[in-house]
C-alpha positions in Angstrom: 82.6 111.6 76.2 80.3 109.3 74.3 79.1 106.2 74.8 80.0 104.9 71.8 84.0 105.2 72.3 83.8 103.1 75.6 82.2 99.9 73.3 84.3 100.3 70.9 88.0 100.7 73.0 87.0 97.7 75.4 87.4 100.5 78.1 84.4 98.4 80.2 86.9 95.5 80.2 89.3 97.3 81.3 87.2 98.8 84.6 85.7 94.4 84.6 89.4 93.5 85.3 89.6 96.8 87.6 86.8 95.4 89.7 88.5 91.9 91.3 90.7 94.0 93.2 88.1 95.7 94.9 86.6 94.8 98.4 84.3 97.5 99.5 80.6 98.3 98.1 81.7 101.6 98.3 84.9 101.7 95.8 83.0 99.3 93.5 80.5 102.3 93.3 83.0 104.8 92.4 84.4 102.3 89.7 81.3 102.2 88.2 81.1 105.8 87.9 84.7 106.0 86.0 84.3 108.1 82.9 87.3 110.1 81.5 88.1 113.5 81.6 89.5 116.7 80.2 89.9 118.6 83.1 93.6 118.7 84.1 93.1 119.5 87.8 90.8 116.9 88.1 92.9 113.8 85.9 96.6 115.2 87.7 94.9 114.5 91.2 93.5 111.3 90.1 96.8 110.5 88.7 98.6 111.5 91.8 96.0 109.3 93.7 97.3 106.3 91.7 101.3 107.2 91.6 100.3 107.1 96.1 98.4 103.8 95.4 101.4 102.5 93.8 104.0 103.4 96.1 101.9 102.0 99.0 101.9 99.0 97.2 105.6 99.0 96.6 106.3 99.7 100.3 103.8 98.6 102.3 102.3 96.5 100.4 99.0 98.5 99.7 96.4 99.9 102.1 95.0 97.4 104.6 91.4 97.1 103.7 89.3 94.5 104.9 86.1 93.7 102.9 83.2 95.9 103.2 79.5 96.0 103.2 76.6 98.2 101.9 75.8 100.5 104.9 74.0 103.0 103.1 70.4 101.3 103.5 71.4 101.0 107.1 72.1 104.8 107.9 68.7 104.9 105.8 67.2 102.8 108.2 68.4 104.5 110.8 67.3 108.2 109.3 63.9 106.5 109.6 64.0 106.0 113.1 64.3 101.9 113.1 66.5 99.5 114.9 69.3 97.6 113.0 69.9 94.0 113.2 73.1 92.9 114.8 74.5 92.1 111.6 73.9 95.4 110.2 75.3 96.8 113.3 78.5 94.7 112.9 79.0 96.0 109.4 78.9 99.4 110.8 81.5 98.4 113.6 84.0 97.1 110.6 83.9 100.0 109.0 84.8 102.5 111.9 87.1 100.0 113.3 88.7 100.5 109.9 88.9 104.1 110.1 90.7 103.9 113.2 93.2 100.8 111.5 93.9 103.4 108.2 94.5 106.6 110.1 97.2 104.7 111.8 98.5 102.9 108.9 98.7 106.3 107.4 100.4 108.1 111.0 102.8 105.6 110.7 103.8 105.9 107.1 104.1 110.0 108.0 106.5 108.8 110.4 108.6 107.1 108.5 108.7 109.1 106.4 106.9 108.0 103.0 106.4 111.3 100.9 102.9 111.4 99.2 101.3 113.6 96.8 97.2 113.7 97.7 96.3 110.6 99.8 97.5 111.8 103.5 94.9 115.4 102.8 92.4 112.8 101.9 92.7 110.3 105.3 92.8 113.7 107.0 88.7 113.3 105.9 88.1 110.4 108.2 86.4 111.1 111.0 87.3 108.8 114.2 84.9 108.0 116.5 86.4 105.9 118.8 83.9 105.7 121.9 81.3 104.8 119.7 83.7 102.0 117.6 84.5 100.7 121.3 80.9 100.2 122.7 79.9 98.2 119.1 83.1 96.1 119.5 82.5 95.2 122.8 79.0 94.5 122.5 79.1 92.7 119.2 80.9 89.7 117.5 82.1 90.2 113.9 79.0 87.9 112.5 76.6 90.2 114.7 75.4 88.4 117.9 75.6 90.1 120.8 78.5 89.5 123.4 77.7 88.7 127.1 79.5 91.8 127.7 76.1 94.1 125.9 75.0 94.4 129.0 75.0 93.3 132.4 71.4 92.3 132.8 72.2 90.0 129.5 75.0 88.5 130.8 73.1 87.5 134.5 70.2 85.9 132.0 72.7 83.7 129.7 74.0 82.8 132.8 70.6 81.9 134.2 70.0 80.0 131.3 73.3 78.1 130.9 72.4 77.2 134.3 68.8 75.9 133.5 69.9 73.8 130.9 72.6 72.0 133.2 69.8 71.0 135.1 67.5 70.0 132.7 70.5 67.8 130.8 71.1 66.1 134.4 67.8 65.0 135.1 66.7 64.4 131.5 70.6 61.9 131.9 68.9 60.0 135.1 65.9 58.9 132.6 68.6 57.6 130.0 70.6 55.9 132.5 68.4 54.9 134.9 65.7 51.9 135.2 63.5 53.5 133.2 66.1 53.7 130.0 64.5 50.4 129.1 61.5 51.9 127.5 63.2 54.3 125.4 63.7 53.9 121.7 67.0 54.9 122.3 69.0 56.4 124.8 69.1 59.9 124.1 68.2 63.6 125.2 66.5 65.7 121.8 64.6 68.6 121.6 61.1 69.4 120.3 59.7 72.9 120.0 63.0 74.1 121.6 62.1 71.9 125.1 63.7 69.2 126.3 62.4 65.7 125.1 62.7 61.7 125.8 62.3 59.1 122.7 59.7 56.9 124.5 58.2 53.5 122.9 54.8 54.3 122.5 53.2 51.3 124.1 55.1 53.4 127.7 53.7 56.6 127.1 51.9 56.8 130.5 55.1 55.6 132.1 56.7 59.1 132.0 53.7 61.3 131.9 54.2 65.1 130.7 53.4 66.6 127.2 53.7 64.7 123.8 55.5 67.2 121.7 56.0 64.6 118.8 55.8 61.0 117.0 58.3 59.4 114.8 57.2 58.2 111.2 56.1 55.0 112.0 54.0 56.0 115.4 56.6 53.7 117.2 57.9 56.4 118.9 56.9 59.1 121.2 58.8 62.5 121.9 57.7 63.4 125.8 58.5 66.2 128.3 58.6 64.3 131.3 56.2 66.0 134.1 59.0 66.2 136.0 61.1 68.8 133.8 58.5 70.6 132.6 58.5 73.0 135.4 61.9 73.6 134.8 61.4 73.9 131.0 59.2 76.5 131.6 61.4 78.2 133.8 64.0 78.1 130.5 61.5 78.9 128.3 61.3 81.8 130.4 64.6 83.0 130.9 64.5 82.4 126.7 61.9 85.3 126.2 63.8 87.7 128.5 67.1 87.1 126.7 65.4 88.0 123.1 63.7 90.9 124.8 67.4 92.0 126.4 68.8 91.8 122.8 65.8 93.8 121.5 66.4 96.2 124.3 69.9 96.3 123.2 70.0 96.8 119.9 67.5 99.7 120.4 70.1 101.4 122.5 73.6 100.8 119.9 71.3 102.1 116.7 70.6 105.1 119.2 74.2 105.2 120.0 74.9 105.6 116.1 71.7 107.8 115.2 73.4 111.4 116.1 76.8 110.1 113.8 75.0 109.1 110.2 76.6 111.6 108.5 80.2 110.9 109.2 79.6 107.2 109.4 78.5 107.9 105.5 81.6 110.2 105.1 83.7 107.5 106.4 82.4 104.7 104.2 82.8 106.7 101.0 86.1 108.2 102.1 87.4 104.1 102.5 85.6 103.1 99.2 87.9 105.8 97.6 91.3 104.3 99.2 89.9 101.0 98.0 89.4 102.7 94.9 93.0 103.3 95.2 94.5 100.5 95.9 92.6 98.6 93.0 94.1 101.3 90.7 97.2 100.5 92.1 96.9 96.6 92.3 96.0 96.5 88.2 98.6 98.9 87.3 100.9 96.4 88.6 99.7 93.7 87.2 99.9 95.2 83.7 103.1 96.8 84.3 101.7 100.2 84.2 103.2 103.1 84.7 102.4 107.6 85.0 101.7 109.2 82.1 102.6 112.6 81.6 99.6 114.9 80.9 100.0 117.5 78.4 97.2 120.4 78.1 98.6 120.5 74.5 97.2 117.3 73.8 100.7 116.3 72.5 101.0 112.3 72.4 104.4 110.8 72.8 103.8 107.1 74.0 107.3 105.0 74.8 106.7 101.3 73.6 102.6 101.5 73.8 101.2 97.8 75.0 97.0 97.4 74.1 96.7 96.1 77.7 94.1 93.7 77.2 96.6 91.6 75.1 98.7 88.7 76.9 102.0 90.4 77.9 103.9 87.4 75.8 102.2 88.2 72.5 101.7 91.9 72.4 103.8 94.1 70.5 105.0 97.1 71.6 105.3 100.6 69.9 106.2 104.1 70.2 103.6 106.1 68.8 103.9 110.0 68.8 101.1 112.4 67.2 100.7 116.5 68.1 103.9 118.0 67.8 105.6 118.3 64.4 102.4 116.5 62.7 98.8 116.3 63.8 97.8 113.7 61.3 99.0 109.9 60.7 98.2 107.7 57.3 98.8 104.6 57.8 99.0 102.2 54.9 100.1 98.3 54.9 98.3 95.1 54.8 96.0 93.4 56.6 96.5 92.0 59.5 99.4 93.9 60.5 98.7 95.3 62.9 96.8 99.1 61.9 94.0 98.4 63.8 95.2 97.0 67.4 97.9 100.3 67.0 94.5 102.8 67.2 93.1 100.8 70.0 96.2 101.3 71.7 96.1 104.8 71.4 92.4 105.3 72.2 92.8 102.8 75.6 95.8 104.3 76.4 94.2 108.2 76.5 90.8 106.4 78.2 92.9 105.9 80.8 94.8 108.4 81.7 92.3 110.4 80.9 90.4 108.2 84.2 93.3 108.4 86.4 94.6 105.1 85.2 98.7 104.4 84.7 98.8 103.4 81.1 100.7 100.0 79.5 103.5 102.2 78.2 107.6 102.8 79.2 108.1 105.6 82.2 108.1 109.2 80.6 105.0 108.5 78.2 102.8 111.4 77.7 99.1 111.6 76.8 96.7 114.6 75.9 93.8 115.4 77.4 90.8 115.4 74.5 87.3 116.6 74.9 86.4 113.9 72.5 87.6 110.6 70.9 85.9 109.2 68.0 86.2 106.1 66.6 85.3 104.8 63.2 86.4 101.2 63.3 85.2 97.6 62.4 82.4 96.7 60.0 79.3 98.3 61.5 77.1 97.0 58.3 73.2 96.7 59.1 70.8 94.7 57.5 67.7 96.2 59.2 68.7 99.7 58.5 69.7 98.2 54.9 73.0 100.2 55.2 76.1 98.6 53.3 79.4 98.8 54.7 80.7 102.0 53.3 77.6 103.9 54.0 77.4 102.7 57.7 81.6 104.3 57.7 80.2 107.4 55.7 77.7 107.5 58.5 79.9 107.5 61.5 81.8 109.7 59.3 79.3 112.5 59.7 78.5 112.9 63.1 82.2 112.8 63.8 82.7 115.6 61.8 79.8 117.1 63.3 80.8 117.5 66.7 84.4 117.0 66.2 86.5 120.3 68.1 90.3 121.1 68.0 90.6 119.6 71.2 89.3 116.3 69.9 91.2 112.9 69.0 89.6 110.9 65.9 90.8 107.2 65.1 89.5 106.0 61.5 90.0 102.5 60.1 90.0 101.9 56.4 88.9 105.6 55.9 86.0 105.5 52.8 86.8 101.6 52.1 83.5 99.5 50.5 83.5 101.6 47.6 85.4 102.7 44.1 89.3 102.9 45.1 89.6 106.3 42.9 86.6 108.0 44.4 87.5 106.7 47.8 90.5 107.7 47.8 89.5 111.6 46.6 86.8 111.2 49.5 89.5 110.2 52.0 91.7 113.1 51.2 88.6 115.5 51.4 87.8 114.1 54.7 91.2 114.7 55.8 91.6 118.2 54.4 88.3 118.8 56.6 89.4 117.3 59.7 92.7 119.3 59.3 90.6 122.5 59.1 88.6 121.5 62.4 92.4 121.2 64.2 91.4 118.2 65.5 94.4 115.3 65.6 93.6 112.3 63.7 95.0 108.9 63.2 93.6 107.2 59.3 94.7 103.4 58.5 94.2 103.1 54.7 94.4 100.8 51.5 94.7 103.2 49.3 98.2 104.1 47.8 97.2 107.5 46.6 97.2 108.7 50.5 100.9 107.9 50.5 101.6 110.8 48.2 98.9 112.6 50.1 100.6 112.2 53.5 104.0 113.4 52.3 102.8 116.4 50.4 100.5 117.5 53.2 101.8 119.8 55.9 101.4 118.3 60.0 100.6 114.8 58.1 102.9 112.1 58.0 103.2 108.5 56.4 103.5 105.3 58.8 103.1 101.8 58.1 103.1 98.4 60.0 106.2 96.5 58.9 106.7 93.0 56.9 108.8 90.4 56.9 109.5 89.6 53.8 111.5 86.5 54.2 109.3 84.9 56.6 106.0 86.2 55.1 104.9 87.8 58.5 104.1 91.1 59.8 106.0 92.0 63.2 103.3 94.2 64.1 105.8 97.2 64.3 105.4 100.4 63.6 107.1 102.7 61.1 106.6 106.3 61.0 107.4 108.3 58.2 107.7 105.5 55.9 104.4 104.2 54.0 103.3 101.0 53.5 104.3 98.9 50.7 102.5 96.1 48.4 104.2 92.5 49.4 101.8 90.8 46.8 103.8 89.9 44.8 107.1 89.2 47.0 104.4 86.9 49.0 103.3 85.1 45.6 107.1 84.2 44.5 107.6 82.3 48.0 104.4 80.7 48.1 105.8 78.8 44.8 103.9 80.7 41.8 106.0 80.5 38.7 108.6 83.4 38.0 107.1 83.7 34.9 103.8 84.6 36.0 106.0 86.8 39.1 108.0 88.5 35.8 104.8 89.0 33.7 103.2 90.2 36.5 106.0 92.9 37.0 105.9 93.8 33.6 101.9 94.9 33.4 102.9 97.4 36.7 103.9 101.0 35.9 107.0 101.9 36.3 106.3 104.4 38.9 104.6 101.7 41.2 107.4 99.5 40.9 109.9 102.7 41.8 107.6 104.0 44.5 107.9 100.4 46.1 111.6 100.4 45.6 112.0 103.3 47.5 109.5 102.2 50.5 111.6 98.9 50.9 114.9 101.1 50.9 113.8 103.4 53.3 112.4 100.8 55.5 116.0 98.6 55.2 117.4 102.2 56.2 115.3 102.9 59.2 115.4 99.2 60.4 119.4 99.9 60.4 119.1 103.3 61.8 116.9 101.7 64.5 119.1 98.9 65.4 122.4 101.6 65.4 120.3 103.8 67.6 119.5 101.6 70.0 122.8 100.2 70.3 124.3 103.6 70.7 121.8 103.8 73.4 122.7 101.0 75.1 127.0 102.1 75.2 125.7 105.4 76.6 123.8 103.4 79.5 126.5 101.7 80.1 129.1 104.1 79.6 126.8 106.0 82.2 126.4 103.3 84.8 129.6 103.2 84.9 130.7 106.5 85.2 128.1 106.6 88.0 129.8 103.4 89.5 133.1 105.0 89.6 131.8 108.1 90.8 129.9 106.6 94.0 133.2 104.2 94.4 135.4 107.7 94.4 132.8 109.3 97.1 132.7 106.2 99.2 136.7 106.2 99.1 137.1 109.5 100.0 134.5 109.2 102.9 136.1 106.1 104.4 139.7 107.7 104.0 138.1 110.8 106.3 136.7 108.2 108.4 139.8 106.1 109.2 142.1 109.1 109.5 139.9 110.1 112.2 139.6 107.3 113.9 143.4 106.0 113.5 144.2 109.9 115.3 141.5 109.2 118.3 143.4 106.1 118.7 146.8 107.9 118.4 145.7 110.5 120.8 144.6 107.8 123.4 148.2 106.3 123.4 150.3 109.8 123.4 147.7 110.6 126.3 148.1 107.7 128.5 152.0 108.0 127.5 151.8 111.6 129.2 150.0 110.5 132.4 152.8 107.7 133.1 155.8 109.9 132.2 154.7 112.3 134.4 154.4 109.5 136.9 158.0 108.4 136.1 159.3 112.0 136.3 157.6 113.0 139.7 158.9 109.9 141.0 162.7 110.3 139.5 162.2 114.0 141.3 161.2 112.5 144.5 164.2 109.7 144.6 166.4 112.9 143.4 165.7 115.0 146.5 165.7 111.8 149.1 169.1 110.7 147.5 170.2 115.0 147.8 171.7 115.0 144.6 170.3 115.8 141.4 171.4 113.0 138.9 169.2 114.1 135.3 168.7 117.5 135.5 165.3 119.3 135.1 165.8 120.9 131.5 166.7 116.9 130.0 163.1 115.5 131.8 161.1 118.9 130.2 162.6 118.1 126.9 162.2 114.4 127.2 158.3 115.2 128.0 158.3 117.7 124.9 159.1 114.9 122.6 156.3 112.8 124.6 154.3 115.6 123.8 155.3 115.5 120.1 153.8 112.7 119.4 150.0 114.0 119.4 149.0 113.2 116.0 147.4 116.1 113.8 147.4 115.7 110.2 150.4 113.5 108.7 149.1 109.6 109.7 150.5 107.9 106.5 152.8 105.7 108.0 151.1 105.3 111.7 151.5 102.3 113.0 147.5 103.2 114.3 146.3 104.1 111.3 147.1 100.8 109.7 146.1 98.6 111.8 142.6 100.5 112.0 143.0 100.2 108.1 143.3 95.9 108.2 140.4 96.1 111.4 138.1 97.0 107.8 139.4 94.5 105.5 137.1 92.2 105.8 136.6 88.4 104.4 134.0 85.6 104.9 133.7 84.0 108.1 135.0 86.9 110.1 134.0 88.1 113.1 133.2 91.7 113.6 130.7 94.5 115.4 128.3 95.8 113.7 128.5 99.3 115.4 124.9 101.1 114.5 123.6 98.0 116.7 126.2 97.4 119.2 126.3 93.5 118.4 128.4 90.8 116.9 128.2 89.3 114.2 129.9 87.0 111.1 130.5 87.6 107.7 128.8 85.1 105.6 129.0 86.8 102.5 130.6 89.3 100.3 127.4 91.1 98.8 129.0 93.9 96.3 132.2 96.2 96.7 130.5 97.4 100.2 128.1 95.5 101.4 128.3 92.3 103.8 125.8 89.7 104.4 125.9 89.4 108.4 124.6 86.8 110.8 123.8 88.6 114.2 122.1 85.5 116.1 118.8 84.2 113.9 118.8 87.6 111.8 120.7 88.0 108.4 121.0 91.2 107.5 123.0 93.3 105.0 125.1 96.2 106.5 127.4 98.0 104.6 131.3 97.8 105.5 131.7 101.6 106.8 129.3 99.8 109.6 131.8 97.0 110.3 134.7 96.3 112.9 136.4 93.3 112.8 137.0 91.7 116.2 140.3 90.3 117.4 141.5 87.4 118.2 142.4 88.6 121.8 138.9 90.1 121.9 137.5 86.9 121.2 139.4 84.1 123.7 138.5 87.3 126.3 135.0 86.5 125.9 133.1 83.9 128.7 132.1 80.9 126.0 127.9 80.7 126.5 126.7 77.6 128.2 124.3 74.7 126.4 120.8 75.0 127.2 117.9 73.0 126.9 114.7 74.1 125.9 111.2 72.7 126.2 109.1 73.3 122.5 106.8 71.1 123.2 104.5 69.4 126.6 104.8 65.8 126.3 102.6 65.1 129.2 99.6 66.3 126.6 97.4 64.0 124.7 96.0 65.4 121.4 93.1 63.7 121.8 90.3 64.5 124.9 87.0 61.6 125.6 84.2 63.8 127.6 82.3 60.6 126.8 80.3 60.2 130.0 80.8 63.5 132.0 78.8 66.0 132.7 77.7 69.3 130.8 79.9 71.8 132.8 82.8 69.4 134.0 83.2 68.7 129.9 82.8 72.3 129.1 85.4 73.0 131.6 87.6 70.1 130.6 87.4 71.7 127.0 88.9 74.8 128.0 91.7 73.2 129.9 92.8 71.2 126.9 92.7 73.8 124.2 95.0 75.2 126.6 97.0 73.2 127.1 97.2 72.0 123.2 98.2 75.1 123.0 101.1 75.2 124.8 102.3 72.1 124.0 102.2 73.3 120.2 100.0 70.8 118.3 98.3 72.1 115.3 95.2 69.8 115.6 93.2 68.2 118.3 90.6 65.8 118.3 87.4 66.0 121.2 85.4 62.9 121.4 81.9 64.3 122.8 79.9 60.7 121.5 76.6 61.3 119.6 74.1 60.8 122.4 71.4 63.9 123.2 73.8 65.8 121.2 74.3 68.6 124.4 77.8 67.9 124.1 78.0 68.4 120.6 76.2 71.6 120.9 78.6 72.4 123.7 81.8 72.0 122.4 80.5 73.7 119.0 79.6 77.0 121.1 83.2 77.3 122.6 85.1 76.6 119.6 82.7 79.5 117.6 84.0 81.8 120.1 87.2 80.7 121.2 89.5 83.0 119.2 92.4 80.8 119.2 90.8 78.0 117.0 90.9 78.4 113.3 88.4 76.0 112.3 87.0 72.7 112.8 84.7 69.7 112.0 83.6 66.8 112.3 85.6 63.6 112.3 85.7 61.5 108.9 82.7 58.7 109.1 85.1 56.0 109.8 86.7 57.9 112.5 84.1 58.6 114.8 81.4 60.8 112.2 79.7 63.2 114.4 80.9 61.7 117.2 84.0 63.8 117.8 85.3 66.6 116.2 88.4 67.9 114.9 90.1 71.3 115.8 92.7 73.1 113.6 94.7 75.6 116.2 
């Protein structure tokens, strides 16, 4: 479409707000690319695409998408035979660890199941590559340093290292402490051109011997190796150099790892930028309370309460708007800032849109065309350095609209031919109606010009709307009539504003009697359709009603009829159980009455009276008739059902209490900690009996929370490894005994401990974050850790 449209609809503001719900480079690409179009298989599967998006979002939710990097100049690198940095590496790792946390995401939805349109054919693009995601994960952290567990040969050389610098700390610690701390400037390890240094008073400097590696500001102090750490410095210094050139070696061998894959790792990266895409799509539609539209190839427009979305939701107006069906061509007339010109930006954003696979800021069931063009003539466009007046910079847009104007395109004019002689503008605005008629494309014209009134009634597939006026508060509601034109309040607006009725009756008297019976008739017919409006939608409303209702009653009758089935059934199991245990014990009784006959010799109650006395046993097995059973209603009060009751909830095989009536048949129930709502076909009250049967639970006594624990740890004093291992202990143990904050004193010293304890909290996974204390609570002398 053209450029100009985009400017003119704000449709760049739209895709601005778009953008904050983004997190990938990727789908901030594609958003960039959005343009509209009039394809319908290609705007039905965007649309699709959203209406997924959106039930995600409702379920789920929305896709779980963790913020993305850039990695095409990396695969670049990579095409170009070079190494990538461990940062660059990592961002790589995120994304095909992502792949592997959609796909399932998406296998778990199928599961469910969740029915979607397009987006499970479009995860079925991502390509998992999971040895490949599992040696990056392993071998780097999330900010891109290397793990220990790279490779073996650099985990043998940190080692080495953390082992050198133990060393060096401990004998550097004997110069602090020792005899010799007395010609320090103060007590306290640093480093200087990564060695290991002592802040010696100059006037000692031959006391220590070794390398000067620095002087304070003043010259009072001297920063020296002492001679007898230098060996091992070197050995560190060492060890140093074959770490980097590990790492080197390393990172060599993962950009290797990933050179064969660049493709799909592209494919990937673009196929989660699209979900992101997505997701955004569906994120602003509910901010905005968007909702499908319905495309027609027709290009028939039928919007249900249109919103221009870029207006606050408490101050917009909304409208139903409905153009290319019985007319093709709206005129609408009224006054000034009524409203005429935010109800063609609503129209023009609204088809940008969903023309762009956006939900629209319309009521459910709103449809939308699909235009090969919209045009816009709207706003003053005057130029000084073209020395164009107002109406020739219209009668300029006017051309090239015209021009390349189909009968597949949409053209929105404001104050068609305005600027100029009201007689000849308004023959030139019929004329450039007439001609846009002839093209077939569909047009919406706001006008001044009265003359159009008569123009849109007379003229077939053209109708008359207007933007309606309060009269008695001297306000426009911003509403919009169609098929009633817009009427002159001047003089209405005068009378309240306190000019005299003589100048109000005078005034009268000097306007034709046709003007004055043309506006009669617009303010009858808009009294009539305001009533017909207001009777309508109250008519509507009864037939909601009237319809949830019959609804209501119709679900009730079903759910009746179900639960009658249900009891009957059970209330003959039950039945059954009885007549059957009956059976077993008078057989009992009978073989044993047989068994005294024949001992005693005589036969007492013959054999016919016991067979009919087990018939009527017999007679008893319940089939259909249960009305009056005994069974039956006492199965009938086990599902009457009142607060504080206790029952079994039979889909889980537990018990549970009524705290709560919900609706006619639905229960709130507390099973344990869980509440949960089950409805009452699910439900079995329990007994008394039942109840006093059960063995009554014992009290028990928990421990939440180690009291043997102090939140605070001193390393002041002790060594590097016995702190570091002291650290680990009581993070531990912190951590068990449930604190949400520690604090470690380490004492500001060399600063080794410092650095210490700051290493294993960067990589201890279970701490969330921490610092230093505040300055009158120790400074950088001890720091606090959030759990």
């Amino acid at each position: 479409m053209n450029e100009k449209i985009f400017k003119t609809m704000a449709f760049e503001q739209i895709k601005q707000q778009l953008r904050q719900y983004l997190v990938s480079a990727a789908g901030s690409a594609e958003l960039a690319q959005l343009t509209p179009s009039d394809d319908l298989a290609t705007v039905q599967q965007a649309i699709d695409e959203t209406r997924d998006g959106a039930d995600i979002l409702r379920l789920e939710g929305g896709i779980p998408l963790p913020k993305l990097a850039d990695i095409t100049p990396h695969i670049k690198r990579l095409s170009i035979e070079g190494t990538l940095s461990g940062t660059e590496l990592a961002q790589i790792s995120r994304v095909l660890k992502t792949v592997q946390r959609v796909v399932s995401f998406f296998d778990d939805l199928q599961q469910k199941p969740v029915e979607l349109r397009r987006l499970y054919t479009v995860v079925a693009d991502l390509i998992h590559l999971p040895e490949v995601s599992k040696r990056l994960s392993v071998s780097l952290e999330d900010d891109g340093r290397l793990t220990d567990e790279a490779s073996p040969d650099l985990k043998r050389i940190r080692r080495k290292i953390t082992t050198l610098e133990g060393t060096i700390r401990e004998q550097m610690a004997g110069y602090t402490r020792g005899k010799n701390a007395k010609y320090l400037s103060d007590t306290l390890v640093t480093i200087r051109d990564d060695r290991y240094v002592l802040p010696v008073k100059a006037e000692y400097k031959q006391r220590f011997g070794g390398i000067v590696h620095d002087q304070s500001a003043s010259g009072q102090t001297l920063y020296i190796e002492p001679e007898g750490v230098v060996v091992k410095n070197n050995q560190l210094r060492e060890a140093q150099i074959e770490e980097r050139q590990e790492e080197r070696r390393i990172l060599l061998e993962l950009s290797e790892l990933l050179r064969p894959y660049q493709t799909e790792i592209l494919e990937n990266a673009t196929v989660l930028g699209h979900l992101d895409f997505i997701n955004a799509k569906a994120h602003y539609a509910h901010a905005i309370k968007a909702t499908e539209p319905i495309l027609s190839a027709d290009n028939q427009i039928a919007l249900r309460q249109a919103r221009h979305p870029l207006i606050a939701a408490d101050k917009v107006v909304a409208n139903d708007i409905e153009l290319g069906t019985t007319y093709k061509a709206i005129i609408v007339t009224g006054p000034n800032t009524g409203g005429k010109t935010v109800t063609l930006k609503t129209v023009g954003l609204a088809q940008l849109m969903a023309q762009s696979g956006l939900f629209i800021a319309a009521n459910e069931h709103s449809q939308v065309g699909l235009f090969d063009e919209i045009f816009a003539d709207i706003g003053d466009e005057q130029s000084i350095e073209q020395n164009l007046s107002t109406f020739s910079s219209h009668m300029e847009n006017i051309v090239n609209i015209l021009k390349d104007a189909t009968d597949h395109s949409l053209i929105l004019v404001d104050e068609l031919s305005a600027g100029t002689d009201p007689q000849e503008g308004a023959a030139l605005a019929m004329a450039i109606l007439d001609d846009i008629g002839a093209i077939g494309s569909e047009v919406i014209a706001t006008t001044h010009y009265p003359e159009l009134k008569a123009y849109g009634y007379n003229r077939p597939e053209t109708i008359n709307a207007s933007m309606e006026f309060d009269t008695e508060t001297l306000q426009p509601t911003y509403r919009l009539l169609i098929g009633i034109p817009g009427r002159s309040n001047a003089l209405e607006i005068a009378a309240r504003l306190g000019i005299k009725q003589t100048i109000i009756d005078e005034a009268r008297s000097l306007t034709d009697s046709d003007s004055q019976d043309l506006n009669q008739m617009i303010a009858d017919l808009t009294a009539q359709k305001r009533q017909a409006d207001l009777d309508a939608a109250a008519a509507a409303k009864e037939l909601a009603d009237s319809q949830a209702l019959h609804d209501d009653l119709k679900a009730q009758f079903e759910r009746y009829q179900n639960q009658k089935d249900q009891l009957t059934e059970s209330a003959k199991d039950k039945a059954n159980q009885i007549v059957e245990k009956t059976r077993v014990r008078a057989d009992e009784i009978i073989r044993d009455i047989r068994k005294k006959q024949l001992q005693a010799g005589k036969t007492v109650i013959k054999e016919n009276q016991l067979i009919d006395a087990k018939g009527q046993i017999n007679a008893l097995q319940q089939d259909q008739q249960l009305k009056k059973n005994r069974v039956l209603n006492r199965e009938k009060r086990r599902h009457a059902f009142k607060k504080g009751d206790e029952v079994l909830v039979k889909s889980y095989g537990q018990r549970g209490v009524i705290m709560d009536k919900l609706d006619a048949h639905h229960f709130e129930v507390q099973m344990g900690i869980l509440k949960m709502k089950i409805e009452d076909l699910d439900l079995e009250r329990v007994s008394a009996e039942e109840i006093k049967k059960e063995p009554q639970p014992k009290a028990t006594v928990r421990r939440t929370r180690s009291s043997g624990v102090s939140p605070t740890l001193d390393l002041r004093g002790h060594r590097y490894e016995q702190a570091m291992a002291e650290v680990d202990r009581f993070i531990d143990s912190a951590l068990l005994a449930g604190y949400p904050s520690v604090t470690i004193i380490h004492g500001k010293g060399t600063g080794a401990l410092r650095q210490g304890v700051t290493e294993y909290l960067q990589s201890n996974r279970r701490v969330k974050s921490f610092g230093f204390s505040p300055a009158n609570a120790g400074g950088d002398g001890s720091t606090v850790v959030n759990l």
